[in-house]
N, C-alpha and C positions, 0 to 999 in steps of 0.2 A: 304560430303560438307566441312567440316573440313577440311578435307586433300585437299581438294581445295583450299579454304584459304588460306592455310598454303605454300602452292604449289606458290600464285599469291605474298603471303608477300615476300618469299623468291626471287622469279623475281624482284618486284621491290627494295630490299636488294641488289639483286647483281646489278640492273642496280645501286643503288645511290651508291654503291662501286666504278661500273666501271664509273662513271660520276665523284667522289671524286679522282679517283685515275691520270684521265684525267687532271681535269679541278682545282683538290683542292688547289695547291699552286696557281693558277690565283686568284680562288676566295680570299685564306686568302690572298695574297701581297695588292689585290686591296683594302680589308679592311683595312688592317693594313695603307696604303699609307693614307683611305680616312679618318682614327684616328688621323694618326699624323700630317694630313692638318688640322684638324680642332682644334686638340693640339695645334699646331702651330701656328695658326690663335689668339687663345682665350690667350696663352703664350705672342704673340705680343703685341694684346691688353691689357693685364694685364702690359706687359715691357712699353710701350706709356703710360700710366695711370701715370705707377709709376715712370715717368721720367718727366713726366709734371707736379707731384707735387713733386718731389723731386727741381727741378729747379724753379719751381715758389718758395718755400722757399728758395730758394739761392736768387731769384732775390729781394724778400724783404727783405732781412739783405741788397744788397747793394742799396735797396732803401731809408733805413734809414741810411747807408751811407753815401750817397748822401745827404739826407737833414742836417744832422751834419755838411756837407761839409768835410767829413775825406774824400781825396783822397787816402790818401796813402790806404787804407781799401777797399776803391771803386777798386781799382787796383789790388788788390789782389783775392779780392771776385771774379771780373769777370774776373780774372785768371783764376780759380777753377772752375767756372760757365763753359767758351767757351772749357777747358779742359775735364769736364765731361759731359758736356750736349750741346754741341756743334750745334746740331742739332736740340731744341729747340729755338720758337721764343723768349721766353725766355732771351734766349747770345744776340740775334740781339737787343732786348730791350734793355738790360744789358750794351753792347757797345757803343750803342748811349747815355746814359745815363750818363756810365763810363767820356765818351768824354766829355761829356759836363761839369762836373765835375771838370778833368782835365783842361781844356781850363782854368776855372774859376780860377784854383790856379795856373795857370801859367803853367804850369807843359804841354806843347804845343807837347814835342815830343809822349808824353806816347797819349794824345787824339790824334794826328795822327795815332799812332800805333790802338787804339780805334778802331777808325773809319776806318782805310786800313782792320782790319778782318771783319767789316761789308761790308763793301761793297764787299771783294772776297768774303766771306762765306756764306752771309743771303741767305736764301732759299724764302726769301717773296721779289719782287721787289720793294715794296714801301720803306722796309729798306734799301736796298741798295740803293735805289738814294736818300734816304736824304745821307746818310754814304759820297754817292759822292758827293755832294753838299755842304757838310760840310766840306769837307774835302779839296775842289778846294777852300774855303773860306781861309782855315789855308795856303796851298801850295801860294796862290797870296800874302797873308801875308808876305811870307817870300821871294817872287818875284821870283817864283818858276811860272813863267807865264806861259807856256808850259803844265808842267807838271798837273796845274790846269785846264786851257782848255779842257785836258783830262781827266779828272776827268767829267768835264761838258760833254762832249762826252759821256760818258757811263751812261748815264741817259737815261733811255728805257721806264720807263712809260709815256704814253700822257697827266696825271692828273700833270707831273709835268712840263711841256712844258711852260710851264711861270714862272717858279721859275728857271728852266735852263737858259732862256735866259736874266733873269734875270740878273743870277750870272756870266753868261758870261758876259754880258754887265758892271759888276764890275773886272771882272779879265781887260778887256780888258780896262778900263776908268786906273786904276791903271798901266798899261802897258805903256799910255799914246796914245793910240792909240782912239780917240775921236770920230771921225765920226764909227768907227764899233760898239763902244759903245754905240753909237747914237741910231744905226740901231738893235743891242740886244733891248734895252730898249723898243724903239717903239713894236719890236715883241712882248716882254713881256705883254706892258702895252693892247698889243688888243691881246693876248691871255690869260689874268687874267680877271676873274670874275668881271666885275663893283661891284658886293656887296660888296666884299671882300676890307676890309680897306685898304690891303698893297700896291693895287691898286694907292693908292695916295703917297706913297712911291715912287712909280715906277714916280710918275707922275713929281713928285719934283725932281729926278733925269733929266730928259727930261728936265726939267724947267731950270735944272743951266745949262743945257748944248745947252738954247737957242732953245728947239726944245717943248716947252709945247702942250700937248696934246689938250686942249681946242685952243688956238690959231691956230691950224694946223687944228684943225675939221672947224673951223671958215674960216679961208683961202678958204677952200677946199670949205666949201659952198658956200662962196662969188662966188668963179670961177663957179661954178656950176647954178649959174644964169643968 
C-alpha cells in the first residue's frame, strides 16, 4: 500500500514537473506582469496624491501672493507651479489667478502670457474658456479685433454661451461695428439666466445702443395682438 502511495506521489511529482517545465515561465511572467500592474497602479496613485499636494501648496503661497498684490511673486510662483506640476488643476487655477493679478498692476503682457497657457494647456474646459474669454478682453483692449473674435471662437462650453456672445458683442461694439454688436448682445441677453444680475448689464448695453430688451418684448407683444 505504501509503495502505492509512493508510486501515485511520484506520478503526480512528475506530472507537476512536466506541467512547470511546460507552462512555468507563462505562469511566473503572468504573475510577475499582474505585480507590477498593480505596483504600478498603487505607485500612480501615490505619484497623483503626492502631486496634488505638493501643488495645492504652491498654489497657496501664490494665493497669498496675490492678496499682498506682489505680482512680481505671483509670476514667479506660477512659473514654478505650470513647470512642475503642469498637469494639475492646480496651474489652471494658478494662471487665471496669476492673470488677474497681473492685469491689476498693469503688468498686461505677462496676464496675456497668463492666460495664452490656460487656455492651450488646461485639461478642464471651463478653465479654458474663461482663460479665452479673458484673454479676447485684453487682445480688443489693445485692438487686436481679429485676433479676439478668435479667442471668442474657441469657447466650447454651452454654460458659457452667453458670456461669449457677450464679449463678442464688446470686441465687436469697440471695433465700431454696431449693429453685429447689437445682434451678440440680444443673443447674450436671451441666452443668460433672468436670475443672474449681469443680465441687466447685458440689458444696459442693448439700451445705449437703442435696442432695450423690455421695449422690444413690448413691441413684439403690441404686434402680437
Amino acid at each position: 500500500m505504501a509503495t502505492q502511495l509512493d508510486l501515485q506521489e511520484q506520478e503526480q511529482l512528475d506530472e507537476l514537473k512536466a506541467f512547470w517545465k511546460q507552462y512555468g515561465n507563462l505562469v511566473t511572467w503572468t504573475v510577475v506582469v499582474a505585480l507590477a500592474a498593480y505596483a504600478g497602479w498603487s505607485g500612480w496613485n501615490y505619484w497623483q496624491r503626492d502631486q496634488g499636494l505638493k501643488a495645492g501648496a504652491m498654489y497657496d503661497a501664490l494665493d497669498q501672493a496675490a492678496q499682498a498684490g506682489n505680482a512680481e511673486r505671483v509670476g514667479q510662483i506660477f512659473s514654478d507651479l505650470r513647470q512642475r506640476y503642469g498637469g494639475t488643476a492646480f496651474a489652471e487655477q494658478g494662471g487665471l489667478l496669476a492673470a488677474k493679478v497681473q492685469f491689476d498692476k498693469n503688468q498686461v503682457d505677462a496676464a496675456k502670457a497668463s492666460l495664452g497657457w490656460v487656455a492651450e494647456n488646461a485639461k478642464e474646459t471651463q478653465y479654458r474658456d474663461i482663460a479665452h474669454l479673458r484673454l479676447a478682453g485684453l487682445l480688443a483692449d489693445a485692438g487686436k479685433y481679429d485676433a479676439a473674435l478668435a479667442q471668442v471662437d474657441a469657447v466650447k462650453d454651452g454654460d458659457f454661451a452667453a458670456l461669449a456672445a457677450d464679449r463678442r458683442g464688446d470686441v465687436l461694439f469697440r471695433e465700431g461695428r454696431k449693429d453685429q454688436a447689437r445682434a451678440a448682445y440680444q443673443a447674450a441677453w436671451k441666452a443668460m439666466d433672468p436670475k443672474l444680475d449681469y443680465r441687466h448689464l447685458i440689458d444696459a448695453k442693448l439700451t445705449a445702443l437703442g435696442a432695450a430688451p423690455d421695449a422690444a418684448a413690448s413691441a413684439a407683444s403690441g404686434a402680437s395682438r
